[in-house]
Every structure is written in structure tokens, then in C-alpha cells.
KOLMI-707050 format. One record per residue (C-alpha): residue number from 1; residue in one letter; x, y, z. Coordinates in steps of 0.001 Angstrom, whole numbers, padded with zeros to 6 digits. Layout:
// KOLMI-707050
<pt><nr>NUM</nr><rest>a</rest><xx>X</xx><yy>Y</yy><zz>Z</zz></pt>
...
This chain:
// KOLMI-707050
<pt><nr>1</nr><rest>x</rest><xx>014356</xx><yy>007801</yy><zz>-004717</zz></pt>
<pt><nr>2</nr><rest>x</rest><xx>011184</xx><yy>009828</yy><zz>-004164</zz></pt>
<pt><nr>3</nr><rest>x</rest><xx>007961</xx><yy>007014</yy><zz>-002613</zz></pt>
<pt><nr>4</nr><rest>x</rest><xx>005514</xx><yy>006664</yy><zz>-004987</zz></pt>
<pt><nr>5</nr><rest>x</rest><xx>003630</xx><yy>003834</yy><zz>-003001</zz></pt>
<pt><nr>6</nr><rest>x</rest><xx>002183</xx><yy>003412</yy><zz>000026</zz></pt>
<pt><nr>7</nr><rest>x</rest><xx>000974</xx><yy>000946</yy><zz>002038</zz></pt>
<pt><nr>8</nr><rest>x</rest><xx>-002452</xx><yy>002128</yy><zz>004277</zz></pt>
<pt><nr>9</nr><rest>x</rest><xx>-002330</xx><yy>-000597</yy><zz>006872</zz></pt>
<pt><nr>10</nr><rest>x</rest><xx>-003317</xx><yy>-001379</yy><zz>010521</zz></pt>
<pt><nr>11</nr><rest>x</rest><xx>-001891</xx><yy>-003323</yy><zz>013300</zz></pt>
<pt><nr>12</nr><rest>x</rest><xx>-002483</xx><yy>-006633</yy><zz>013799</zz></pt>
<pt><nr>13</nr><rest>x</rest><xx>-003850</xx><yy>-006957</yy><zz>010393</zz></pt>
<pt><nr>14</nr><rest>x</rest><xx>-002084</xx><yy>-010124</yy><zz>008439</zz></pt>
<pt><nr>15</nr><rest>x</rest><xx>-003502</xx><yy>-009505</yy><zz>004981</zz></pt>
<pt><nr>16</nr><rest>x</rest><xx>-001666</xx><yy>-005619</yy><zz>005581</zz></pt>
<pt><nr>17</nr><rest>x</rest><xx>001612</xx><yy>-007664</yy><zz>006379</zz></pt>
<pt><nr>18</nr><rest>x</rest><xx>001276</xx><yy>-009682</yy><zz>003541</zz></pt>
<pt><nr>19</nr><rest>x</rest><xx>000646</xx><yy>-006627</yy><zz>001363</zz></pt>
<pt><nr>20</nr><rest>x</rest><xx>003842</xx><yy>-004674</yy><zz>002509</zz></pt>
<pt><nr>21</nr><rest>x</rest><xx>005964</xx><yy>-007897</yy><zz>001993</zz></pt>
<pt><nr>22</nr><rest>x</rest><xx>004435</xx><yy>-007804</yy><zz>-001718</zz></pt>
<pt><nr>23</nr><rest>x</rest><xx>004952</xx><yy>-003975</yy><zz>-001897</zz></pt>
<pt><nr>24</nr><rest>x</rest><xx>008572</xx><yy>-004247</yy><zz>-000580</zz></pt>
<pt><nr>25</nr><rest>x</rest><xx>009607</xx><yy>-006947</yy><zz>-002785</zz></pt>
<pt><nr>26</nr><rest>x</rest><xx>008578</xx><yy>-005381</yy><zz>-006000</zz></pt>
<pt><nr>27</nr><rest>x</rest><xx>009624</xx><yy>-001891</yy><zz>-005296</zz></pt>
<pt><nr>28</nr><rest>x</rest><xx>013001</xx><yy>-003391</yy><zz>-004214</zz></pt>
<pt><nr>29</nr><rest>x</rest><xx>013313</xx><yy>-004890</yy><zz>-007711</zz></pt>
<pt><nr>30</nr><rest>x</rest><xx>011816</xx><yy>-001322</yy><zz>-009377</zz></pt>
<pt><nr>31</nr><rest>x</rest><xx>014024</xx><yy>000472</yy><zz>-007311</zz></pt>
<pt><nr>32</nr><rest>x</rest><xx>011347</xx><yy>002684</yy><zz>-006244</zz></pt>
<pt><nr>33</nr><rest>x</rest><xx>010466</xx><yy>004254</yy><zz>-002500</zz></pt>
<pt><nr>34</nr><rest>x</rest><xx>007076</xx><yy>003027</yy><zz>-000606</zz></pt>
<pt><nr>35</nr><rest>x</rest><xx>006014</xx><yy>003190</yy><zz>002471</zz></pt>
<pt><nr>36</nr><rest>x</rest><xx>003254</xx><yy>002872</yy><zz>005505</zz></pt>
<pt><nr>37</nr><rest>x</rest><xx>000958</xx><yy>004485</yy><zz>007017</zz></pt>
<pt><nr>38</nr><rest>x</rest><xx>-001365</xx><yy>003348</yy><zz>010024</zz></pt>
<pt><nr>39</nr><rest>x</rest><xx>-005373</xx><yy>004059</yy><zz>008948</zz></pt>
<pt><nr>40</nr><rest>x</rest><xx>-006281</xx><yy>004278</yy><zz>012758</zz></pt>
<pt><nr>41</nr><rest>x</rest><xx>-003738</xx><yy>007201</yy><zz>013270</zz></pt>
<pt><nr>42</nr><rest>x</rest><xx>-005532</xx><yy>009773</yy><zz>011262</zz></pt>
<pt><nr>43</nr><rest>x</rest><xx>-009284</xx><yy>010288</yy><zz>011390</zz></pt>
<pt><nr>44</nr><rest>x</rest><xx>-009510</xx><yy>011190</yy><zz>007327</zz></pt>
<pt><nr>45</nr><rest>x</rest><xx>-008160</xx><yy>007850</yy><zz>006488</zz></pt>
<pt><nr>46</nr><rest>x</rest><xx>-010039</xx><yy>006018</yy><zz>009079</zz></pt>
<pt><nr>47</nr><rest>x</rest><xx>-012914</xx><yy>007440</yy><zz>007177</zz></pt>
<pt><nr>48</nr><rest>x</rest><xx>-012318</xx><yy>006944</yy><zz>003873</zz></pt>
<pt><nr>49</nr><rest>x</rest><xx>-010688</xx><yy>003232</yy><zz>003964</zz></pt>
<pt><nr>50</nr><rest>x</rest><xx>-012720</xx><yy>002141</yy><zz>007626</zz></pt>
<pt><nr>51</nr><rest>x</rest><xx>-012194</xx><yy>-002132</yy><zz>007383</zz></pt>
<pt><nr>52</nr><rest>x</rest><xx>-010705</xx><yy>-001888</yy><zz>003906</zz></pt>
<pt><nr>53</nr><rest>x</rest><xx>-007478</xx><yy>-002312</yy><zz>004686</zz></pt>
<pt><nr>54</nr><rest>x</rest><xx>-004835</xx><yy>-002453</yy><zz>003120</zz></pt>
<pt><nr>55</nr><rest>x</rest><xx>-005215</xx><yy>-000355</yy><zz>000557</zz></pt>
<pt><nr>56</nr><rest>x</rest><xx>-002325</xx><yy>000233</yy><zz>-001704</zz></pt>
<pt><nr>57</nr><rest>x</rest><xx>-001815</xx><yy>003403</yy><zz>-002849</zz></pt>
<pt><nr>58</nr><rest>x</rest><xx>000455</xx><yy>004678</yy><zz>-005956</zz></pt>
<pt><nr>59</nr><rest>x</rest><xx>001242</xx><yy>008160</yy><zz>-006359</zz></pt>
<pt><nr>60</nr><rest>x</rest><xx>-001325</xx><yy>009204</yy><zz>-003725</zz></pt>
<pt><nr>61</nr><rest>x</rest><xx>-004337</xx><yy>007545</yy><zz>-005368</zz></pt>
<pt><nr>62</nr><rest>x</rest><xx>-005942</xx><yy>004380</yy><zz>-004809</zz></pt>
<pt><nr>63</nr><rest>x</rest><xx>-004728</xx><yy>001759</yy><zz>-006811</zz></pt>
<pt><nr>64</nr><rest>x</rest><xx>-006257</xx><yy>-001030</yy><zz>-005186</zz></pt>
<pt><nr>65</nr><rest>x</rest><xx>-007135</xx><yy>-002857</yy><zz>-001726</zz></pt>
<pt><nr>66</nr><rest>x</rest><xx>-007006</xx><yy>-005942</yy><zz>000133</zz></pt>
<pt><nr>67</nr><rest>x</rest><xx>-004260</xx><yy>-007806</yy><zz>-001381</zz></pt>
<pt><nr>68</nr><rest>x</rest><xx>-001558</xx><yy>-006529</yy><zz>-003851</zz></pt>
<pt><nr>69</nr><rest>x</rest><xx>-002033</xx><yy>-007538</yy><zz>-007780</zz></pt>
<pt><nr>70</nr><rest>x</rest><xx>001761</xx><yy>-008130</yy><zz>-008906</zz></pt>
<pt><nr>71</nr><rest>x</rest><xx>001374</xx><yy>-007476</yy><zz>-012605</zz></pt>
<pt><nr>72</nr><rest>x</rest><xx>-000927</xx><yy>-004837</yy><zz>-012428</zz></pt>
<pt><nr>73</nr><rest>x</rest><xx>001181</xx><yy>-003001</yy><zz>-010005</zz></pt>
<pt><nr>74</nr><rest>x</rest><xx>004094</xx><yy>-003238</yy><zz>-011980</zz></pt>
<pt><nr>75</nr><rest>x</rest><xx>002316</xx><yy>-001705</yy><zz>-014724</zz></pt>
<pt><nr>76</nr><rest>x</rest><xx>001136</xx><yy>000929</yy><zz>-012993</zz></pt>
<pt><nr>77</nr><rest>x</rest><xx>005051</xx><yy>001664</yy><zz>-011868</zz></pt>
<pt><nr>78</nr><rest>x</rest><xx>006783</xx><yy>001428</yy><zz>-015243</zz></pt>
């Protein structure tokens, strides 16, 4: 199961948390890999997504931010 989403997030953030409980859920039921990664740990995506976090991205691009839209998601991973 290769990840095909992932989760730009930050600590302490409780939209981010809310996202990756969204992201887990419905890749659990897709069967499909996803996973994290911290914006303040690399420069280039402290950058390019600053205060918009999270940002959920799907195959490396950004498929949207701030707060995970279910159907649209699922779309994007059918």
C-alpha cells in the first residue's frame, strides 16, 4: 500500500488533529497509505504553507487546506 496522502500539520494545532482523524478514517476504509509531516521541520514547507495548516495533500499536490472535505476527497482517491 504505497501513501498517496499526506497530512502537512503542526504541533499543537487542533484543526491538524482533526484533519488526520478525517484522513485516517477514510483511507482506512479506501485502504490506502497517508501520512504526516510537521510544516515547522522543513524550511520549504514552512514557506509555502506558513499558518495554513493543515493542508492535505494527495499524490504530492495540494488538494486542499484547513479542514478535510469527505466527498471530495474520496473522489479524488477513487
Amino acid at each position: 500500500m504505497s501513501t498517496r496522502v499526506t497530512v502537512v500539520t503542526r504541533q499543537g494545532c487542533h484543526a491538524c488533529e482533526v484533519a488526520e482523524a478525517d484522513v485516517a478514517r477514510i483511507c482506512a476504509d479506501l485502504g490506502i497509505g497517508w501520512d504526516t509531516t510537521d510544516v515547522d521541520t522543513d524550511p520549504e514547507l514552512r514557506a509555502e504553507f506558513g499558518d495554513r495548516v493543515p493542508v492535505i495533500l494527495v499524490d504530492g499536490d495540494e488538494h486542499g487546506y484547513w479542514k478535510v472535505e469527505e466527498p471530495r476527497l474520496r473522489a479524488a482517491l477513487a
